[in-house]
C-alpha positions as CSV (number, residue, x, y, z in Angstrom):
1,X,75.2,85.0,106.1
2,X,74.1,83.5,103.5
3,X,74.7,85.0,99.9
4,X,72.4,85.3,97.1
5,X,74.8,86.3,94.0
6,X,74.1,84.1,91.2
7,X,77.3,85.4,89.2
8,X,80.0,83.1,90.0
9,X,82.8,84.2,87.8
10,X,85.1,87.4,88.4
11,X,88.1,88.5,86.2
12,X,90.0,91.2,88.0
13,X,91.8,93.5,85.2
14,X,95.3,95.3,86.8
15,X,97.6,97.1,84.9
16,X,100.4,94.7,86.5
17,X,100.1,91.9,88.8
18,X,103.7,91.1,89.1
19,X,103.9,94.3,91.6
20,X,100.8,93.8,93.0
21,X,100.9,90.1,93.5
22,X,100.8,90.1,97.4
23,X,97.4,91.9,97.3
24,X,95.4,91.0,94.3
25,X,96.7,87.4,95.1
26,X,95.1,87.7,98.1
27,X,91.5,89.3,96.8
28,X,91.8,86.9,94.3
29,X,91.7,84.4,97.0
30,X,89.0,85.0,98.8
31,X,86.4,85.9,96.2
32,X,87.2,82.3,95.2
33,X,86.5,81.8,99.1
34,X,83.1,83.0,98.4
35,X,82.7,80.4,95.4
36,X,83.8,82.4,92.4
37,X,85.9,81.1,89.6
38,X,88.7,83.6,88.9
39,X,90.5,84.5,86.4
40,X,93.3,87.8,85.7
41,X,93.6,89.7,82.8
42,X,97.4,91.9,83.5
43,X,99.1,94.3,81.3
44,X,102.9,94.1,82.1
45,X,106.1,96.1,80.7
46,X,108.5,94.1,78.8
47,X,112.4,94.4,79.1
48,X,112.6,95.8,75.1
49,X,109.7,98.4,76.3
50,X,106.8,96.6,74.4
51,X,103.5,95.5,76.7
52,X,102.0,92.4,77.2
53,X,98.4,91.1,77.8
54,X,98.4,88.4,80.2
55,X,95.9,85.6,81.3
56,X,96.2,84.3,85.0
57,X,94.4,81.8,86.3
58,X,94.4,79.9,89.7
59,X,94.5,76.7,90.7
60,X,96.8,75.0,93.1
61,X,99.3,77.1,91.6
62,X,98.9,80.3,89.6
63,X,99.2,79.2,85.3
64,X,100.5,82.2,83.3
65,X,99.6,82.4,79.9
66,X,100.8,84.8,76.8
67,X,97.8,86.5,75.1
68,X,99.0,89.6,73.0
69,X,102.1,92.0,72.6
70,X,102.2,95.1,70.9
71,X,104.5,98.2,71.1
72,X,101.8,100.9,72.7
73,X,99.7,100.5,75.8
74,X,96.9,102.0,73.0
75,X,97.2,98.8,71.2
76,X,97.3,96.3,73.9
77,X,94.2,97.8,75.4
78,X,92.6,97.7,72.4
79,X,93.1,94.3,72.1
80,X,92.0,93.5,76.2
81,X,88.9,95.5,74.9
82,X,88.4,93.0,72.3
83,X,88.6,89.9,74.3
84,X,86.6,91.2,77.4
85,X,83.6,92.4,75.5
86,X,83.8,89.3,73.3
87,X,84.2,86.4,76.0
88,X,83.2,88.1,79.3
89,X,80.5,90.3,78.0
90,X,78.0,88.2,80.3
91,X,75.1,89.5,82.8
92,X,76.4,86.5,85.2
93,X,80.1,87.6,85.1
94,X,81.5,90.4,87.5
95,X,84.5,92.4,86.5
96,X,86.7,93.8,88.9
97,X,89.0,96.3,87.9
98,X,92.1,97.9,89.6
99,X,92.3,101.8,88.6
100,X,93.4,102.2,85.3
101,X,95.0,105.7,85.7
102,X,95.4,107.4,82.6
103,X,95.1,104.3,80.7
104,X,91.4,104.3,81.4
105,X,91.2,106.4,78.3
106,X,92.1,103.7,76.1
107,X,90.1,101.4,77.7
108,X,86.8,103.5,79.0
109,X,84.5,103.2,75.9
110,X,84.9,99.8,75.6
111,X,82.8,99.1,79.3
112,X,79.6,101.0,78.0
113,X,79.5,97.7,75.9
114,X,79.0,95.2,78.5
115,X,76.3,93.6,80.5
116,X,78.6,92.6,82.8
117,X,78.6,94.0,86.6
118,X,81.4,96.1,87.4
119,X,83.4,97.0,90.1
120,X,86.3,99.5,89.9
121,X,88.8,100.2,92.8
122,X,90.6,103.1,93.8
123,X,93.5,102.3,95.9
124,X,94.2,105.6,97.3
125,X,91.5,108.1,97.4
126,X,92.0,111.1,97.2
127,X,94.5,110.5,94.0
128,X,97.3,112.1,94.6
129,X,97.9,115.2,92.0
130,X,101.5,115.1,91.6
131,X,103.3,118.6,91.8
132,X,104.1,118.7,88.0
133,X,101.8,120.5,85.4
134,X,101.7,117.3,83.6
135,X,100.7,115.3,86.3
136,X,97.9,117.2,87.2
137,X,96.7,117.1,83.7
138,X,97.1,113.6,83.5
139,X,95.0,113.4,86.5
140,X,92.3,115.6,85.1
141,X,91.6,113.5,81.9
142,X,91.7,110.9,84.3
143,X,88.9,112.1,86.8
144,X,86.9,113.2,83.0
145,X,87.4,109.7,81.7
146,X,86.4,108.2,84.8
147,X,83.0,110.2,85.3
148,X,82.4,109.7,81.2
149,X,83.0,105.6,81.1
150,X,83.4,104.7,84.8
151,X,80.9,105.8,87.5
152,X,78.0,105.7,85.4
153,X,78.6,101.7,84.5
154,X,80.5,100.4,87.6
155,X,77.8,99.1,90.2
156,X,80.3,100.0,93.0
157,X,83.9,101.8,93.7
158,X,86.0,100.6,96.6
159,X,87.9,102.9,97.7
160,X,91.1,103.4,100.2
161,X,90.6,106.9,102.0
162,X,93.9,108.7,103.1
163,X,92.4,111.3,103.8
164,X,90.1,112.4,106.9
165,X,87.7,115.0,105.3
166,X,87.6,113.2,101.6
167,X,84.1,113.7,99.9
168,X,82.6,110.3,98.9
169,X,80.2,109.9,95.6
170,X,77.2,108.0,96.4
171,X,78.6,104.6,94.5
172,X,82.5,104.7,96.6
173,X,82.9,102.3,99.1
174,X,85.0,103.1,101.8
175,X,87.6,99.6,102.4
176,X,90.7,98.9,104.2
177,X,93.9,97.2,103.0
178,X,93.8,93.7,103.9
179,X,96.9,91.4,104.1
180,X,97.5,86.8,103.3
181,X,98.6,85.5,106.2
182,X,101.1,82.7,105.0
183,X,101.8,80.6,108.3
184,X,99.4,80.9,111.0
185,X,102.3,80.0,113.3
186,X,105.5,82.7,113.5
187,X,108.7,81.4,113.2
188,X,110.3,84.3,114.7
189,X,112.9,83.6,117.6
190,X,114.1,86.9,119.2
191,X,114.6,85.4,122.7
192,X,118.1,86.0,124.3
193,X,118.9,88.3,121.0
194,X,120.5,91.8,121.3
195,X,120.8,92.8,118.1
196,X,117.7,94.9,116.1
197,X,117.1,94.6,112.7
198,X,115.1,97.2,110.9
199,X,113.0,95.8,107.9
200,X,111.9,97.9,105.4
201,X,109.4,96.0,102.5
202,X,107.5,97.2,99.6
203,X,108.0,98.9,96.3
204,X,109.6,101.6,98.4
205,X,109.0,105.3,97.1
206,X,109.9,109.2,98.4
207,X,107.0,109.4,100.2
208,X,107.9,106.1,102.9
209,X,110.1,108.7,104.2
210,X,113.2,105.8,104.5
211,X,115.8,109.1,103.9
212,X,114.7,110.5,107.3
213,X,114.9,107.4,108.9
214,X,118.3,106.4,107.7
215,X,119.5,109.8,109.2
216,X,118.3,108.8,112.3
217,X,119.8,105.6,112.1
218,X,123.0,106.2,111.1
219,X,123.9,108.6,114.0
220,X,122.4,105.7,116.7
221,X,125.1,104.8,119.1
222,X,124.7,101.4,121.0
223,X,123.2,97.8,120.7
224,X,123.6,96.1,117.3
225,X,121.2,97.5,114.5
226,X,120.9,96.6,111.3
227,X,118.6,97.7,108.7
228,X,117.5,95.7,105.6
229,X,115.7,96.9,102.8
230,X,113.3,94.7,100.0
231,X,112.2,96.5,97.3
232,X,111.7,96.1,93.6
233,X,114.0,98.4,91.6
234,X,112.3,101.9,91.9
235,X,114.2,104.6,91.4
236,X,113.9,105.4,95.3
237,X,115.5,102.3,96.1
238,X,118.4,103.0,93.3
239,X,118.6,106.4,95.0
240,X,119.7,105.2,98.2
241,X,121.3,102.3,97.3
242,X,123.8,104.4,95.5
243,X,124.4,107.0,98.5
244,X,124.3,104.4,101.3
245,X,126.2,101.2,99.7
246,X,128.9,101.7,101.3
247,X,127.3,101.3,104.9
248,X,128.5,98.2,106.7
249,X,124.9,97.6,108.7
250,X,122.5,99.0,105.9
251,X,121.5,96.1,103.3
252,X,119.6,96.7,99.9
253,X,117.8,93.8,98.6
254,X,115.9,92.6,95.7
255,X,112.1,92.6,95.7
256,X,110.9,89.2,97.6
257,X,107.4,87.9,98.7
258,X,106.1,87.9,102.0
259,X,106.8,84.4,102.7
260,X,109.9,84.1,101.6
261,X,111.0,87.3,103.8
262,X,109.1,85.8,107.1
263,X,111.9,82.7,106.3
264,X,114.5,85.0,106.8
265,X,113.4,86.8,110.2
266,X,115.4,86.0,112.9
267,X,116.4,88.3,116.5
268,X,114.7,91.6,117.3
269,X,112.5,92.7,114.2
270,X,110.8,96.0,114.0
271,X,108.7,96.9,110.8
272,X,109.3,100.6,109.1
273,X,105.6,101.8,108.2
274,X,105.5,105.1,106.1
275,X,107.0,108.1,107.8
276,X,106.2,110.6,104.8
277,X,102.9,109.6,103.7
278,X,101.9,113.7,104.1
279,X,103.8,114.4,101.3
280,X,101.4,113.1,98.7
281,X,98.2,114.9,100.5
282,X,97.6,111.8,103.1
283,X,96.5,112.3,106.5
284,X,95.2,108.5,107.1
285,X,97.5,105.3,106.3
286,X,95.8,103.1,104.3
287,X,99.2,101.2,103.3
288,X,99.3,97.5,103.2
289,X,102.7,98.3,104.6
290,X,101.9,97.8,108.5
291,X,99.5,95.1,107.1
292,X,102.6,93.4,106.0
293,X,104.2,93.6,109.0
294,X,101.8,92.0,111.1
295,X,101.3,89.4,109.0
296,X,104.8,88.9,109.4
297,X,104.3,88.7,113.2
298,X,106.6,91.9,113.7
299,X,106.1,95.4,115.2
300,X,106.1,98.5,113.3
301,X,106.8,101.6,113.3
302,X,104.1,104.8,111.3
303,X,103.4,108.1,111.2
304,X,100.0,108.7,110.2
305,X,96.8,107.1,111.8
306,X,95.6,103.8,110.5
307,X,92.1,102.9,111.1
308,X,93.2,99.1,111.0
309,X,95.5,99.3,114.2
310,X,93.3,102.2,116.8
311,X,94.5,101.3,120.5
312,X,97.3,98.6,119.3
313,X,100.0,98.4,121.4
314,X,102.1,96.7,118.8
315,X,102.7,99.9,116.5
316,X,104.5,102.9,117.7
317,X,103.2,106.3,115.6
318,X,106.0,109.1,115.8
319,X,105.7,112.7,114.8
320,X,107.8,115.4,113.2
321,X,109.1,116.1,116.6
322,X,110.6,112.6,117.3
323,X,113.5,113.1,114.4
324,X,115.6,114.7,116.7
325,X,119.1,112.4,116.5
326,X,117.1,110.3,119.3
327,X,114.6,108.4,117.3
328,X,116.3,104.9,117.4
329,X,116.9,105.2,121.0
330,X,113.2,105.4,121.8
331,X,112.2,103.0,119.4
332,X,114.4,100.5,120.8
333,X,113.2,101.1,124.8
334,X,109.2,101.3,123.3
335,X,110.2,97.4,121.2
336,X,112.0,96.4,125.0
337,X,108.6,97.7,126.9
338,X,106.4,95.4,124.7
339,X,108.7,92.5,123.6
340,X,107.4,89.1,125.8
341,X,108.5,85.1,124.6
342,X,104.9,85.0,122.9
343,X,104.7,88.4,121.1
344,X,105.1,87.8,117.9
345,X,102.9,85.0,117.9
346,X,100.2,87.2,119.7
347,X,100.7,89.7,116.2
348,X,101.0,87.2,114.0
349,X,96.7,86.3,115.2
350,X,95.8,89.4,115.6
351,X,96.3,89.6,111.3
352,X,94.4,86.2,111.2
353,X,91.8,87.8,113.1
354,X,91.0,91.1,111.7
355,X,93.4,92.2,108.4
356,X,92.6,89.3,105.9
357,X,91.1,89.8,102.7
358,X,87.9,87.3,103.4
359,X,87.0,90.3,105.7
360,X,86.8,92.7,102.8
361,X,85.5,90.6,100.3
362,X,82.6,90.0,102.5
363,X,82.1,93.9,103.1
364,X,81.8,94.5,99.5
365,X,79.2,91.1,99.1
366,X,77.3,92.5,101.8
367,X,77.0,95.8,100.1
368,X,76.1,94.1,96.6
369,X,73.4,92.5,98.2
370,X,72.1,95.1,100.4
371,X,71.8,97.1,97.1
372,X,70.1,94.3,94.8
373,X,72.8,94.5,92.3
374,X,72.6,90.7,91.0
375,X,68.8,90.9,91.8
């Protein structure tokens, strides 16, 4: 198809790539696929609790440059106001923003300024309230800041539904999660291997449900397991690091990316998708978890149904019911009734096929032009 965009320049705004990287890496990517000079605008937390305005750009390799740092999020979104309605305040440019949160009342007021197109993503939708009083409050301002500033300027919302009967404005955009595949060919081996090993990666959180899992786990009698857990330092992760350290086949790690975890897969490796996902008001995955793990060229196991993987043999969704003291067992005799020399290969293209970013990117061009937005 061919497209008929003129603006060739997108700046994607994110409160912090460093723990998005995997996925705004990716987007990134393949708007540049599409023939669009890119370039990142992030706003990251220091160690000494000051924030920092940062330029990304990508070449051959991603150049990091310092811009501005200032002691309140106020003040360095003042200052990202400054630069984008100064040097990207162009018909021709297209701004694509990764929600703001709260923050977008800082930084709201300054988009009724530009001519540029905008285009402002929801990752989860609906947002999840919280249970506190001031997280619901926080997410009221939010949703008033949003309709004020946001909707009435942004020439489409993409948005990632985890939830079946959610009611869609007429500007969202219903996407899925999308995943970089980093070596078309897997370098798993798990032939002639009797051990499992559980792999757990993300920035791991309550609602992954990895609690009820490891309760499961450690009351599993027979083969070798292990189970290894990547995640940045949330405070889930220090949670159970503390209360399971001393566990002889459960290993905490630090936060790696996806390539650099696929280099150290090796025997019989099954994925752990979200198992709690419920607890935060989903009823639909929309996780770039199981994403992950199929790039990786592994199995998975979820809970909740995922529109990416209807009919695929190569996930295995429990329920409430299957915590019973006999999860592990069945898990392990579903991964024997799949497992074949060429399976992980087999997973490994079905990613390349249908979970890339190229294949949302062009969704959301499609929808541009079907709409006349650069017309």
């Amino acid at each position: 198809m061919k497209q008929q965009i003129e603006t060739k320049k997108l700046v994607y705004i994110s409160l912090s790539f460093s723990t998005y990287k995997n996925k705004i890496k990716g987007q990134i990517d393949a708007w540049k696929s599409k023939g669009y000079l890119s370039e990142l605008l992030s706003i990251e937390t220091e160690s000494n609790g000051s924030y920092s305005l940062i330029k990304y750009t990508f070449d051959k390799k991603i150049h990091r440059v310092f811009v501005y740092e200032g002691k309140s999020k106020k003040e360095v979104f003042k200052e990202l106001g400054r630069i984008v309605t100064n040097d990207y305040n162009s018909s021709e440019i297209l701004i694509y923003i990764r929600r703001l949160g709260i923050n977008i009342v800082y930084f709201g007021k300054y988009l009724s300024k530009l001519s540029s197109k905008i285009i402002y993503e929801i990752p989860t939708f609906p947002i999840d309230t919280g249970t506190s009083f001031i997280k619901r409050l926080g997410l009221y301002c939010e949703n008033f800041f949003f309709n004020y500033y946001v909707y009435p300027k942004a020439e489409l919302i993409p948005v990632f539904v985890q939830a079946k009967d959610s009611k869609l404005k007429e500007k969202f955009f219903p996407l899925q999660n999308a995943v970089v595949v980093e070596n078309e060919i897997s370098k798993i081996n798990n032939d002639n291997n009797d051990s499992f090993n559980f792999v757990f990666f993300g920035n791991l959180q309550k609602w992954h449900g990895l609690q009820k899992f490891i309760s499961e786990f450690l009351v599993f009698e027979g083969e070798n397991v292990i189970l290894s857990i990547y995640s940045s330092e949330t405070d889930e992760f220090k949670f159970l690091k503390n209360k399971y350290k001393s566990e002889n086949n459960i290993f905490f790690y630090d936060a790696i990316s996806l390539l650099e975890l696929e280099n150290k897969l090796d025997g019989n490796v099954i994925g752990i998708g979200g198992l709690d996902y419920e607890s935060r008001g989903a009823d639909i995955d929309t996780s770039l978890k199981n994403k992950d793990y199929t790039a990786l060229g592994i199995p998975f196991i979820y809970k909740l149904t995922d529109l990416s993987f209807i009919n695929y043999k190569y996930g295995l969704k429990i329920s409430n019911t299957d915590f019973n003291g006999k999860l592990i067992i069945k898990i392990i005799s579903w991964y024997k009734s799949i497992h074949y020399p060429g399976m992980n290969q087999e997973i490994k293209d079905y990613a390349i096929q249908y979970l890339t970013y190229d294949k949302q990117i062009e969704l959301i061009l499609r929808k541009l032009n079907k709409c006349n937005i650069f017309q």
